[in-house]
N, C-alpha and C positions, 0 to 999 in steps of 0.2 A: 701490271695489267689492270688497271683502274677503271673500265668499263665492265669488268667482268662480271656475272652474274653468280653471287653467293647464294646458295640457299633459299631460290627464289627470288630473290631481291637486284632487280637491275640497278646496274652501275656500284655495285658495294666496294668491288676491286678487289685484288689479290697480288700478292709479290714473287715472284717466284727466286729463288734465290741458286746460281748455276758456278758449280767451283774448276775452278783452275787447275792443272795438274803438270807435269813434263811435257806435256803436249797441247798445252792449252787449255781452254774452255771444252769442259764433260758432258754429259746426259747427268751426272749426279746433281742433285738438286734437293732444296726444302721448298714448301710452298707453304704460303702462309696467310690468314685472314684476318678478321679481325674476332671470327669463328673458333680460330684454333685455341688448344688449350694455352694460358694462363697470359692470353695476349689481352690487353686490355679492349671494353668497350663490346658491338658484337655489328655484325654486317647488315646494312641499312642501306634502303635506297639511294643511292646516286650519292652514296658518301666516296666515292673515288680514293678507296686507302690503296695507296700509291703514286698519289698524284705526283710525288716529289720522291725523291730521295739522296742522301745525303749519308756519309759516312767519317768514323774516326775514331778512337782506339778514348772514349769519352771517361772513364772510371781510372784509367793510367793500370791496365791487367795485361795488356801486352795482346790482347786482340781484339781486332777492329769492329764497333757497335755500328749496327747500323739503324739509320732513320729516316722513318716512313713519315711522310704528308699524307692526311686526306682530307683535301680541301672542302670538300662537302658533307663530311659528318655535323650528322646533329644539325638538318638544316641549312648545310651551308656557314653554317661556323666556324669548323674545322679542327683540325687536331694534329698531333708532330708524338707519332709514337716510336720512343727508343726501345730496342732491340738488341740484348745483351750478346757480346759474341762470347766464346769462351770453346770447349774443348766439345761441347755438345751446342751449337752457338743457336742463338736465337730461340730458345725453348721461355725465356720469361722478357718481360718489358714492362717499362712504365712511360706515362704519359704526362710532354712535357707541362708546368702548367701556363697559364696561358690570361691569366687576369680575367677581365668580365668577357664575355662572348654574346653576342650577338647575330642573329641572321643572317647572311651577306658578307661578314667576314671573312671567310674563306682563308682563315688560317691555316698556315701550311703548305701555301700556295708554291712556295720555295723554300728550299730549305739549302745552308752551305755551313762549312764548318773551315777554322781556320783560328791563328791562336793572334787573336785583336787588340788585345790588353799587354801582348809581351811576356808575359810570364810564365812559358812555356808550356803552358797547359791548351786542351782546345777549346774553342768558344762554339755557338753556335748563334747562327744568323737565323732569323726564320721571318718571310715576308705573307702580308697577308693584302687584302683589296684593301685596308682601311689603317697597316699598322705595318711596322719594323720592330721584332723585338730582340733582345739579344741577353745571352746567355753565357756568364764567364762566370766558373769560378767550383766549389766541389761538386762533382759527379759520383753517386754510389746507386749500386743496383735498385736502391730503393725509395732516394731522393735525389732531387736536379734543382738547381739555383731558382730562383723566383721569377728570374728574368726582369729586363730593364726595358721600359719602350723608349725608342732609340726616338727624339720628338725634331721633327722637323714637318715647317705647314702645308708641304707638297709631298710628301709620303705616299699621298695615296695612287693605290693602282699599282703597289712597288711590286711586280711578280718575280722576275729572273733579277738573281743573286749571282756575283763572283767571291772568290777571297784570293788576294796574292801580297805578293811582299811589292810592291810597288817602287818604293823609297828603299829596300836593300839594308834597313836599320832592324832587323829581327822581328819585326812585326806586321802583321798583313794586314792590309787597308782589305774593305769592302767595297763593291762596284756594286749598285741597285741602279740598273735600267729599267728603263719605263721606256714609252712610245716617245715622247716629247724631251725627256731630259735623262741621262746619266748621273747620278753623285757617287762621290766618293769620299767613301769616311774612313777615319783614322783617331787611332789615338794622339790627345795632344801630348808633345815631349815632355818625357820624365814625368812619367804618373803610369801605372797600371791601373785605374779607378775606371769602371765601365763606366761610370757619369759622364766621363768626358770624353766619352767617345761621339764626334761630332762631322758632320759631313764638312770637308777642305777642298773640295772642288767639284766643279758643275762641269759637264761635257753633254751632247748631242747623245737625243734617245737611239733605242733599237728596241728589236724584240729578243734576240738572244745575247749571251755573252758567255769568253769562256777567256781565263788568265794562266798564262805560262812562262818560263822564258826562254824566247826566241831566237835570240840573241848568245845565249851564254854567257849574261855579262853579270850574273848576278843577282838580277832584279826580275822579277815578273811583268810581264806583259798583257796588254789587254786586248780580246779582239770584239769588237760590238757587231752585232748584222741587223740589220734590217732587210726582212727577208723578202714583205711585201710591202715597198713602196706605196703602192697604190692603194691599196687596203689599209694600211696604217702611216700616212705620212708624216714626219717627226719635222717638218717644218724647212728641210733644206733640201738643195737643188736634190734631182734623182738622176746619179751616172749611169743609172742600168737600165732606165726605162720601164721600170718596172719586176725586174727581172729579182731583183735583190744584191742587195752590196756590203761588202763588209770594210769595217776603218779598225787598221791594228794601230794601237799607240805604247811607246819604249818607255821602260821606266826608267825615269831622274828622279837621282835623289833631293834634285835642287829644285823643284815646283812641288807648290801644294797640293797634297793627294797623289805626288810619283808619277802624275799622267801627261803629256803635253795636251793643251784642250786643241793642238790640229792632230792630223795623223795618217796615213800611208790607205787609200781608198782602193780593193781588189772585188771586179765583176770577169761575170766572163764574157765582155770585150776587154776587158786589162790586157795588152800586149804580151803574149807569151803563156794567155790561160787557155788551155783547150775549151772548144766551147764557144754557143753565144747567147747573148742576153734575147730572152725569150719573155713576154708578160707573164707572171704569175709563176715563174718556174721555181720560185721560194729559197733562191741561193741562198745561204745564208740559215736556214730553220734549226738546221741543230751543227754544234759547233765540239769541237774536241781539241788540248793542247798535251803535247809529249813527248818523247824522243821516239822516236821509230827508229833508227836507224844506228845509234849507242854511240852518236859524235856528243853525247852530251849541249844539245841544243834541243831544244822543241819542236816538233813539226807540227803542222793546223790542218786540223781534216772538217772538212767543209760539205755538208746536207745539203742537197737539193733533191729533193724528193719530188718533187711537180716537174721533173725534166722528162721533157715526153723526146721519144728514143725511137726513129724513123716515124714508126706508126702507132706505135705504143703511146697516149697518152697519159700521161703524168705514171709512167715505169719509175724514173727514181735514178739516181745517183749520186756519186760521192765524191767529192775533188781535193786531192792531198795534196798543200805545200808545207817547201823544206824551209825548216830554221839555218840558220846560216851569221858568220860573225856580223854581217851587217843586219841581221834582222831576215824578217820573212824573204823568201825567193822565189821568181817563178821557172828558175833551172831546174826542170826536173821535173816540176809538175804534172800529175796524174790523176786517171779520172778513172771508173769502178763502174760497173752496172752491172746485173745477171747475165749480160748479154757480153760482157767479158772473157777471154776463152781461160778456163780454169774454176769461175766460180759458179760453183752450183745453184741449178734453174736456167728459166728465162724473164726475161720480163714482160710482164700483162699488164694493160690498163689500170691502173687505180693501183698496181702496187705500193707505190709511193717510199720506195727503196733508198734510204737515209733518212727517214723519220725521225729516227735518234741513233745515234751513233757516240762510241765513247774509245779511247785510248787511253789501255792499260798492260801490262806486263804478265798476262794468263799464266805465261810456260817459268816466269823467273830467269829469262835468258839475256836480261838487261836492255831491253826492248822491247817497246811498246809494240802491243797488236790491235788492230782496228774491229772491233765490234759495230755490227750495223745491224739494225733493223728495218724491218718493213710490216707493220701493223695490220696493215689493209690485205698483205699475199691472202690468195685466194679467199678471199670474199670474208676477210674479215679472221682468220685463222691465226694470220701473224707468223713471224721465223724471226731467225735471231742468226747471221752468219758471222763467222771468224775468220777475219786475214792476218796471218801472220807479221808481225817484222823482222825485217832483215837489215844487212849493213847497206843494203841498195833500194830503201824503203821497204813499203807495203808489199809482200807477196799474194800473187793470184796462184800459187800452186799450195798444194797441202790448205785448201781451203777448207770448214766445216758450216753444215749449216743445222739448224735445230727449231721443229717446229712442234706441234701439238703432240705426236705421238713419240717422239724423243724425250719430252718432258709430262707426260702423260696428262697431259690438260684435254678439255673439249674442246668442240671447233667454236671457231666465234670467239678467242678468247684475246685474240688482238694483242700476241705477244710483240713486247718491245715497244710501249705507248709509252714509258720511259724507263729510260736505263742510268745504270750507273756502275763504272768500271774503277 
């Protein structure tokens, strides 16, 4: 909740942290600021702690750390504070550091974790308006590597981060989209040396991105969106009209960087996608890759939050397709709103239902479940719903949804401004 209002201080932000059980996603929960005890720094205007978050098991203790961005502390400089998990989890942190800081950096801006170097440990990736820096090598509750700036002369403006195995050689390349361009970096063969971690190919901007594999063939996949064409054009034709589009590309191990720089373009006019391209409907805004279904393949759930729903404008919804051996599918394809029979609510104006959305395994039942939010529900309050997965996808029965008084926040607290499952 990175809008949140700490202590009097607008926009300071807050995390709310919501655990999993046999049944899925609970009411249990920690909340946490930059206020609470022994978290480092303290809640400041429009420091957005949360902007980002990112997760991974970073000290090698066998439970998963988690870490906050807030791109706006101290200014707009930013900061990446780690978050120790353990048996009492998240009760201390330190922050990463960060070299010189400056106004307008807005460090933190993204953050992804993934092991770059090979050496089985995890790295961490952290993008800022002005910088890429990257972080391999010991993690202890009390100190964190120095970090390297990762230098390339177009860096800047690098916001959304991916990490996958691309190439299927035991190591994850990096995908940093921008509006204009894609790179994608890797280590070069035979060296773990974070020095030489260097970008190996260039591909076509977006605003989001999200790496899985689709396929089951091994290798991670990449999906980019461009959600608003027309608002941010990245220089090449628009099949949606505006609507938003997304390009998933397969990973070979035989091109540099694991990626083909063409690749398989899905809107909703794509033949077979429920749905039509609409201006501004933002297909494409938040993106998620995973198995739904326990075929050991990936499926891609798909935000449009600006999809206005008879008369509802910009209601919101969600559009799942299935992995399959050849890759993405639109057999099967389905689509989610409040106005679905089984999920709780309806849809209003401005809820903007798929804001962010993430697929993760809540219940441990070998299947991914679909988490959505919608920020804006009622006038700014926010909820957070769970669809289960089944072996026939996404289910709309045994739905849950969770807003301010489930998690016992105020109103106005714009739950789910970003998630991370």
């Amino acid at each position: 909740m990175p809008e949140k209002t700490v202590s009097g201080q607008e926009g300071a932000g807050a995390v709310l942290i919501t655990f999993g059980s046999a049944h899925g996603l609970t009411g249990k929960h920690l909340y946490i600021t930059q206020n609470s005890t022994n978290i480092p720094g303290a809640a400041g205007y429009q420091d957005s702690f949360g902007s980002s978050l990112a997760s991974g098991d970073m000290n090698h203790d066998g439970y998963a750390d988690l870490l906050v961005g807030s791109e706006g502390d101290a200014s707009a400089k930013g900061s990446v504070t780690v978050l120790w998990g353990g048996t009492s989890p998240l009760r201390s942190a330190l922050t990463l550091p960060s070299g010189p800081s400056y106004p307008g950096r807005m460090f933190g801006a993204d953050i992804v974790v993934g092991d770059f170097t090979g050496d089985s440990r995890p790295d961490i990736a952290v993008s800022g308006q002005t910088s890429l820096k990257l972080y391999s090598g010991t993690f202890t509750r009390s100190k964190a590597p120095a970090g390297i700036d990762v230098n390339d002369a177009d860096v800047t403006g690098s916001w959304h981060l991916a990490a996958g195995d691309f190439t299927g050689d035991g190591k994850d390349e990096l995908a940093v989209v921008q509006q204009k361009t894609t790179r994608v970096y890797g280590q070069n063969p035979g060296t773990t040396d974070p020095g030489s971690f260097t970008a190996q190919a260039r591909l076509a901007g977006g605003d989001r991105v999200a790496a899985g594999d689709l396929n089951g063939d091994g290798r991670d996949d990449l999906a980019i969106a461009l959600s608003n064409p027309r608002l941010n054009p990245n220089g090449l034709a628009d099949p949606s009209h505006g609507s938003g589009y997304i390009t998933v590309r397969y990973g070979d191990p035989h091109i540099n960087g694991g990626l083909a720089p063409s690749g398989r373009v899905y809107h909703q006019n794509t033949a077979g996608i429920p749905g039509d391209n609409e201006k501004e409907d933002e297909f494409g805004a938040a993106l998620s890759i995973a198995d739904i279904n326990g075929d050991h393949r990936a499926d891609l759930a798909i935000g449009i939050p600006y999809e206005t729903l008879g008369r509802t404008f910009r209601g919101g919804g969600v559009l799942v397709l299935r992995g399959s051996a050849s890759g993405l599918t639109i057999t099967g394809a389905a689509r989610y709103s409040q106005n679905t029979p089984g999920i709780p609510g309806s849809a209003e104006t401005n809820d903007a239902f798929g804001s962010q959305l993430r697929l993760a395994d809540f219940n441990r039942d070998g299947k991914a479940d679909l988490a959505v939010s919608a920020p804006q529900k009622d006038h700014g309050n926010g909820a957070l719903w769970q669809l289960p997965g089944t072996r026939t996808g996404v289910g709309d029965s045994n739905v849950n949804v969770f807003g301010p008084k489930e998690y016992g926040v105020s109103p106005g607290s714009r739950i789910g401004e970003t998630l991370l499952g």
